[in-house]
C-alpha positions as CSV (number, residue, x, y, z in Angstrom):
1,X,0.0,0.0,0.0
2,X,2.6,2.5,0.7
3,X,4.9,1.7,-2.7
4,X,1.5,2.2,-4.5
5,X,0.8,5.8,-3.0
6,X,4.6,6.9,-3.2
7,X,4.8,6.4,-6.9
8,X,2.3,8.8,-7.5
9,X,4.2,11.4,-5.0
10,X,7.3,10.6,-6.8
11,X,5.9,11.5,-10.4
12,X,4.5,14.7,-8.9
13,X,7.8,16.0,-7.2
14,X,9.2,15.3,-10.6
15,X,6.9,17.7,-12.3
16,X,7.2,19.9,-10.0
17,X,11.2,19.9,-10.1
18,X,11.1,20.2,-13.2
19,X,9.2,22.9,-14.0
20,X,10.9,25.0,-11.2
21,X,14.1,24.3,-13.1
22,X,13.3,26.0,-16.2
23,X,15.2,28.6,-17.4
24,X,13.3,31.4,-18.7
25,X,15.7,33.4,-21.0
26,X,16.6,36.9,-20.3
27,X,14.8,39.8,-22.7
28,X,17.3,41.0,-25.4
29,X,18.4,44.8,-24.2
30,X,21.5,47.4,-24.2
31,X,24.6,46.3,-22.7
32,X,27.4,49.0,-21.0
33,X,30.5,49.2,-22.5
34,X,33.6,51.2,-22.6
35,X,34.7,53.8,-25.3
36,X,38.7,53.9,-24.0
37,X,38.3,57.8,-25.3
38,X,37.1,58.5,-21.9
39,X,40.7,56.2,-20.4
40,X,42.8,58.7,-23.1
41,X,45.3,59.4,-20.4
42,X,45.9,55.4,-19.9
43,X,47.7,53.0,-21.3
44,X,46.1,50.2,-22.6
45,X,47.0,47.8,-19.6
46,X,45.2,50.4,-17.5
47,X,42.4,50.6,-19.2
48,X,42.1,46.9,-19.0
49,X,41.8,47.2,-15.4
50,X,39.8,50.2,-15.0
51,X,37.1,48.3,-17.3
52,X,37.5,44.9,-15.1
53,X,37.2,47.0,-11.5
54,X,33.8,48.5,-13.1
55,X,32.6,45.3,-14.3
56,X,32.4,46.4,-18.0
57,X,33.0,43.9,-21.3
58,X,32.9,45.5,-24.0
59,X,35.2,48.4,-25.0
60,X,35.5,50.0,-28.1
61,X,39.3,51.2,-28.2
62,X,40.8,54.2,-29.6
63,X,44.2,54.1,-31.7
64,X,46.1,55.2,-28.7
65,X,45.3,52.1,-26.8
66,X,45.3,49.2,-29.7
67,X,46.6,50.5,-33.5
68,X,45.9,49.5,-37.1
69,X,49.1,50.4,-37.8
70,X,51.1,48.7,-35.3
71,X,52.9,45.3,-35.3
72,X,50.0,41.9,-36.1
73,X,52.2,40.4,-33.3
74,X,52.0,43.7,-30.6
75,X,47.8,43.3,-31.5
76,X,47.5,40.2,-31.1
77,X,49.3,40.2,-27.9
78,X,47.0,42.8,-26.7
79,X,43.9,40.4,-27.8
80,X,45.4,37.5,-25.6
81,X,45.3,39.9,-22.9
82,X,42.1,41.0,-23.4
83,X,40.6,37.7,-23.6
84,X,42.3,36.2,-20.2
85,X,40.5,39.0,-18.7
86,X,37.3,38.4,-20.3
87,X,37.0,41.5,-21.7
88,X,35.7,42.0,-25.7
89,X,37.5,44.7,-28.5
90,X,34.0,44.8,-29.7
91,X,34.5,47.9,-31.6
92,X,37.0,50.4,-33.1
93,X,36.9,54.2,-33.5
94,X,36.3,56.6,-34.4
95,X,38.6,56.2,-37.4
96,X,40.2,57.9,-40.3
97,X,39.0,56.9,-43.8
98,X,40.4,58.2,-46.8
99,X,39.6,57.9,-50.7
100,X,42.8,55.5,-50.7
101,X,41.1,52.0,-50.8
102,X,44.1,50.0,-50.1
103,X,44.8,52.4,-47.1
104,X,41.1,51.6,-45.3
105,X,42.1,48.1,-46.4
106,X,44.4,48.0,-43.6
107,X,41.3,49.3,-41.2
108,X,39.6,46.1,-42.2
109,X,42.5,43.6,-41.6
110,X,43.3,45.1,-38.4
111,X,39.7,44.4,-37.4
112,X,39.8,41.3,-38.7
113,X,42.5,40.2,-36.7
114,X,41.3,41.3,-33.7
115,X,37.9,39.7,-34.2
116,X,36.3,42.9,-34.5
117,X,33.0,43.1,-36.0
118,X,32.1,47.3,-36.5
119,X,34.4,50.1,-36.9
120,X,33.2,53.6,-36.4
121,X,34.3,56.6,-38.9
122,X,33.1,59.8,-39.5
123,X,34.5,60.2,-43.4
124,X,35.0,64.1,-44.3
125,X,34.3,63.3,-48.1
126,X,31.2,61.4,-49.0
127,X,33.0,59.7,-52.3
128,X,35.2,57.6,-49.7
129,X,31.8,55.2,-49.1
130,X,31.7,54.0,-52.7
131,X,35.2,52.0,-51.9
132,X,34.1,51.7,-48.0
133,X,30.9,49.8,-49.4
134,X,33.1,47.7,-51.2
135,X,35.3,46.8,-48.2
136,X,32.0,46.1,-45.7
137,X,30.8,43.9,-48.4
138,X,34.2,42.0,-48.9
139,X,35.5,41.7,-44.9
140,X,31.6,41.3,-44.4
141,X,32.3,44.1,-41.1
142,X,29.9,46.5,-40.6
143,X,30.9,50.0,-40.3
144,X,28.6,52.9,-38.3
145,X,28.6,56.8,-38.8
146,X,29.4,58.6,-35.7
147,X,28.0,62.2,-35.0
148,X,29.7,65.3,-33.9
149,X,27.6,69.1,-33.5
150,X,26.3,70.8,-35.6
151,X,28.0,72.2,-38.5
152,X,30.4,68.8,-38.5
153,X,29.9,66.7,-41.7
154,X,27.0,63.9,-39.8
155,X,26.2,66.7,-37.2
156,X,22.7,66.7,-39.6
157,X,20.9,63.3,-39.1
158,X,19.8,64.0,-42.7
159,X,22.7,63.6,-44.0
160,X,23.5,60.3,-42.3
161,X,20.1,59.2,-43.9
162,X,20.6,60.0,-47.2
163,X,24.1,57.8,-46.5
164,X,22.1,55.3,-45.2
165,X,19.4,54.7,-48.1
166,X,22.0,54.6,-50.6
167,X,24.5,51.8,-49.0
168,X,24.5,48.4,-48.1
169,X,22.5,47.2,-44.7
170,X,25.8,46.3,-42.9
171,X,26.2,50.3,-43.4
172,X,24.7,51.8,-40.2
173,X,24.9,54.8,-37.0
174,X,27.5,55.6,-34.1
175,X,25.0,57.8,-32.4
176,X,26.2,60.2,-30.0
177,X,23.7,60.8,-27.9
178,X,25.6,63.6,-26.2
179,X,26.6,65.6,-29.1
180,X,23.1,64.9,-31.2
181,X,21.5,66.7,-28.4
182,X,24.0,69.7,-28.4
183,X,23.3,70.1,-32.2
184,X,19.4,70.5,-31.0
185,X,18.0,66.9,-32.0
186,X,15.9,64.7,-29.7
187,X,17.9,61.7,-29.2
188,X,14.9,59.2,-28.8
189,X,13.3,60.8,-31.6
190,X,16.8,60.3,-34.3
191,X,17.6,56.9,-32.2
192,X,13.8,55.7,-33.8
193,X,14.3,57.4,-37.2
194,X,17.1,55.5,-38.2
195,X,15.3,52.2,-37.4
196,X,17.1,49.4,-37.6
197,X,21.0,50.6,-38.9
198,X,21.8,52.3,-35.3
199,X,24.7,49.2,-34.5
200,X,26.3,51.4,-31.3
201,X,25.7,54.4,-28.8
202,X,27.7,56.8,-27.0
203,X,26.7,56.9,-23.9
204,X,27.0,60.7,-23.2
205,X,26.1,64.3,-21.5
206,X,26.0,67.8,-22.2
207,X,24.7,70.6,-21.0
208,X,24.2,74.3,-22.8
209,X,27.0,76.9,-21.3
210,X,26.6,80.9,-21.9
211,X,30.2,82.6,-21.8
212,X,30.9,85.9,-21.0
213,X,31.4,86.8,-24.4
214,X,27.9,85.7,-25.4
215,X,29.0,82.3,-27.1
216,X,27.3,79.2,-26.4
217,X,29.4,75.8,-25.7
218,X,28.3,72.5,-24.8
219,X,30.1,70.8,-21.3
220,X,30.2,66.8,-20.7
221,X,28.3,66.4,-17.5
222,X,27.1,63.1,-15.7
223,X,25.2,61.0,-17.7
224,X,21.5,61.9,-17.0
225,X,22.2,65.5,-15.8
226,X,22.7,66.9,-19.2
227,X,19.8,68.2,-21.8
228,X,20.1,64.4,-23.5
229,X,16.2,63.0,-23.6
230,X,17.5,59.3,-21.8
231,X,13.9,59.0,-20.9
232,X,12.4,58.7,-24.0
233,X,15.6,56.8,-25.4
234,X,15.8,54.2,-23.3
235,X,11.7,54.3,-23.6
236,X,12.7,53.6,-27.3
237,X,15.4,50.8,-27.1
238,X,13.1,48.8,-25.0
239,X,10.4,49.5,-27.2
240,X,12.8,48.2,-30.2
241,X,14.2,45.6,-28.2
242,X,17.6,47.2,-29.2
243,X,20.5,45.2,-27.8
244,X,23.4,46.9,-28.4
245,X,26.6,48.5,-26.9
246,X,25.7,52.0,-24.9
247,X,29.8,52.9,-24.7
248,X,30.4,55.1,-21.7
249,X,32.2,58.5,-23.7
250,X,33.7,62.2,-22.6
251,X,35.0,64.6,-24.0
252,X,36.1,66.4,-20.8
253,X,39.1,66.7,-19.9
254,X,38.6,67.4,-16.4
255,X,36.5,63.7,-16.5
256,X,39.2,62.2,-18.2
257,X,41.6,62.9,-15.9
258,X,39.9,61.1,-13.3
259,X,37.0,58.8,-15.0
260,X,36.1,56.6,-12.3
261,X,33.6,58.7,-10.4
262,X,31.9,59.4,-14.3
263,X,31.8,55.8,-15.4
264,X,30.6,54.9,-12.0
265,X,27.6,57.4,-11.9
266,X,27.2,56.1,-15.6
267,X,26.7,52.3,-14.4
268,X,24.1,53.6,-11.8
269,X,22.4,55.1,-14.3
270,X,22.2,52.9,-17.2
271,X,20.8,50.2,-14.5
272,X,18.3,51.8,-13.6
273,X,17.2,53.3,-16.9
274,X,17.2,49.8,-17.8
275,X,15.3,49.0,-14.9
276,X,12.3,51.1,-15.3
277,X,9.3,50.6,-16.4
């Protein structure tokens, strides 16, 4: 009598282990990451460290910290040290291009050495995408337009549109959301726009400064104490189920010197941005 009733139990413990042990999977979203821009002042062993003590990933590095133009060997021994330390060169930039096709070619082997999949440039003369297009389409790496203010060549989201409709998918946006603000666009509102082709973020500040003299200049401040519409972005992205890189970035000098209190206040905020609802 008891073996008969404890089969039963058995089967529904089972059940009920089982279903307690499923693994729902996490929703897709933005991940923090690293633009070594802000780390300008470090060397690149330092700005492995700096990214490990904050718990960050993913940096997109800067010349200063890993080159194209340096020795395959001197990169790759950089890459062994990023990946002991499980960190990720996801990205490079913002770069240089040229109308020299063979010159950018050396962009595109670099990144392909390192295992990097999309370089940011910000090319000064709109001919240099008919042999860029033919690079992204060869190396099969995606490249993204980054922004400056306004007046700069892609300080104009029209301008990065009209790019954008005329050249290949893997063709996409670097979008500062610090400097798109200053040049008096609503980042949620250009972050939608593009649609699908925005492949990284700059996760950035500014805020509008009168001089003396009457000028108006635009200051780095903590992310989410700036004029930069996060709300509505980060709205956006989770509307979009956009799961990109947000790359902390500054232009400051004063932050630069010291970025750990910025990149700190920056990992505060992106949590909780990302938290609510």
């Amino acid at each position: 009598m008891k073996i008969r009733y404890l089969l039963p139990l058995v089967a529904l413990f089972t059940l009920a282990f089982a279903g307690c042990s499923t693994v729902t999977p996490a929703a897709a979203g933005p991940e923090l990451g690293l633009q070594s821009w802000t780390c300008r002042n470090m060397t690149f062993e330092q700005v492995v460290d700096f990214a490990t003590k904050h718990g960050i990933k993913k940096i997109e590095f800067i010349a200063a910290h890993i080159s194209p133009t340096a020795p395959a060997a001197e990169n790759l021994r950089k890459k062994a040290v990023l990946d002991k330390a499980g960190l990720t060169a996801y990205s490079f930039g913002v770069n240089g291009t040229s109308m020299d096709k063979e010159a950018n070619r050396k962009l595109f082997e670099f990144a392909k050495l390192m295992g990097i999949k999309l370089i940011i440039v910000e090319p000064k003369n709109l001919a240099e995408w008919d042999n860029l297009e033919a690079l992204v389409k060869e190396y099969d790496i995606k490249l993204a337009i980054h922004n400056h203010g306004k007046g700069s060549m892609y300080g104009d989201p029209a301008t990065v549109k009209k790019v954008l409709a005329a050249r290949d998918q893997r063709i996409g946006v670097c979008l500062d959301i610090g400097w798109v603000t200053a040049a008096g666009f609503d980042a949620a509102e250009i972050f939608k726009s593009y649609g699908d082709r925005v492949y990284d973020m700059h996760f950035k500040d500014k805020k509008t400064v009168k001089m003396a003299d009457g000028k108006t200049v635009f200051e780095d401040t903590e992310v989410g104490k700036g004029e930069a519409n996060y709300t509505g972005l980060f709205a956006e992205v989770k509307k979009s189920k956009w799961s990109g890189v947000m790359a902390i970035e500054t232009d400051s000098k004063a932050f630069a010197s010291d970025p750990h209190p910025l990149v700190t206040a920056a990992g505060v905020f992106f949590k909780q941005s990302v938290a609510a609802k």
